[in-house]
Structures are given as C-alpha cells and as structure tokens.
N, C-alpha and C positions, 0 to 999 in steps of 0.2 A: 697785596699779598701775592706769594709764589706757591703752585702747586704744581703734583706731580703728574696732570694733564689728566684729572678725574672729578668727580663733581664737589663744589664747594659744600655742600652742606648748608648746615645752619653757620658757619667760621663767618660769614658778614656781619650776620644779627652778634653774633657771639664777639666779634670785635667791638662794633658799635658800642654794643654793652658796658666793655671793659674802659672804652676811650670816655664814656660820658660818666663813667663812674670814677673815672679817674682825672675828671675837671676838662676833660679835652673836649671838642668840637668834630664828629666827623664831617668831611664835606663833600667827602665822594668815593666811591667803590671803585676797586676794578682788581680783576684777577688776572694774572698773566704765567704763561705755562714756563715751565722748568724743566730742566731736567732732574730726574728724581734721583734722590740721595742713595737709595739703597736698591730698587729696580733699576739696575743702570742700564736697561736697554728701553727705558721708558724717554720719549720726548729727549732722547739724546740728539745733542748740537741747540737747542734750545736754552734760556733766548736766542733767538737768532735777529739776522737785521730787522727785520718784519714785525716781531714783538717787542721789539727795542723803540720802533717808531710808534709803537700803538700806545707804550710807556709815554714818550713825548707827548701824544697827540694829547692823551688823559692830562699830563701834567697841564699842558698849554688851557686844557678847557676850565681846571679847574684855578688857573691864575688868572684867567676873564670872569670865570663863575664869582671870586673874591673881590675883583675888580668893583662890580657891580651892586656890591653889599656896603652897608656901615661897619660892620664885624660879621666874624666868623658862624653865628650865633643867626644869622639871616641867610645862612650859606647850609647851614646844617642840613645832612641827608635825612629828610624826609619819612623814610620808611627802609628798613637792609631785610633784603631774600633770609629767608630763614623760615626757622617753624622753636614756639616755645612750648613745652620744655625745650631744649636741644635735645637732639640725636644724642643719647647716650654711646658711647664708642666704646666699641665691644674689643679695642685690642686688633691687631693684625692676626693672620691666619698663621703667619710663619714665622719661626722662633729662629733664632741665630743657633747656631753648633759653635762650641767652645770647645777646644784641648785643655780639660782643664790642668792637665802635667807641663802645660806651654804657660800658663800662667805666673807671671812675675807678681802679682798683686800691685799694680799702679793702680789699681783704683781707678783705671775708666773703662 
C-alpha cells in the first residue's frame, strides 16, 4: 500500500481482511510513502530512489519467504497491525470549493 506519509491505521488489518475473504492469501505487509494526491506539498518527489529500493528489498524477501513454503497458505501473515472494530473514518476536515456556474455536469 501507498500513503500520504501519515499513520496507517487499522488499512493492514482491514486489507488482510478483504484479501482472505476474498480467497486470497496475504504474505506480507509493507507501506511505503507517496506523495499525496490532494496535499501536494506532502512527501513531494516521493517515491524516491530510496523507497523504490525498500519496495525491491520487500519484494526479494517475500520471493524467498515463498521460496521456502509448500504454498502460499504456510507463508500467510500471521497477525496485520490494526485494532477491531476499525477506526471508523470520520471524513477529512477540508471540503473542496466548487464554481458551481463553471460547472459543465461531466459527472466527475
């Protein structure tokens, strides 16, 4: 997963959740920071070379961690950071401004 260089939450557990309920296997975690989509002066130039290698580094352990199994299912992670319920998400603090006279209606 990519975020905008703030704390994950419960989004591990809450992936886990989603991948095993939907027949998948997961077999390893890892967050890596972004630059963010809408605070564009958040973790800008990010990834950079440095989390690009830490991407590899994660990929390479988890093709040895596979390596080492019969299947996927001996590889599965264990336990993912989180808290159940999940964090109910209360929404951002900041709303967009709209011209709504600039409006064409495209519908996005």
């Amino acid at each position: 997963m990519s975020y905008g260089n703030r704390a994950v939450d419960d989004t591990f557990l809450e992936m886990a959740d989603v991948l095993v309920e939907g027949g998948f296997v997961p077999v390893a975690l890892g967050s890596f920071v972004a630059h963010h989509s809408l605070m564009t002066n958040v973790a800008a130039g990010r990834p950079d070379a440095d989390d690009l290698a830490a991407v590899r580094a994660l990929a390479a352990q988890v093709v040895e961690k596979l390596a080492r199994v019969d299947g996927a299912e001996a590889a599965c992670v264990a336990a993912a950071p989180g808290n159940r319920p999940y964090r109910a998400f209360g929404g951002v603090a900041f709303k967009p401004e709209v011209d709504a006279g600039a409006c064409t209606a495209c519908g996005l």
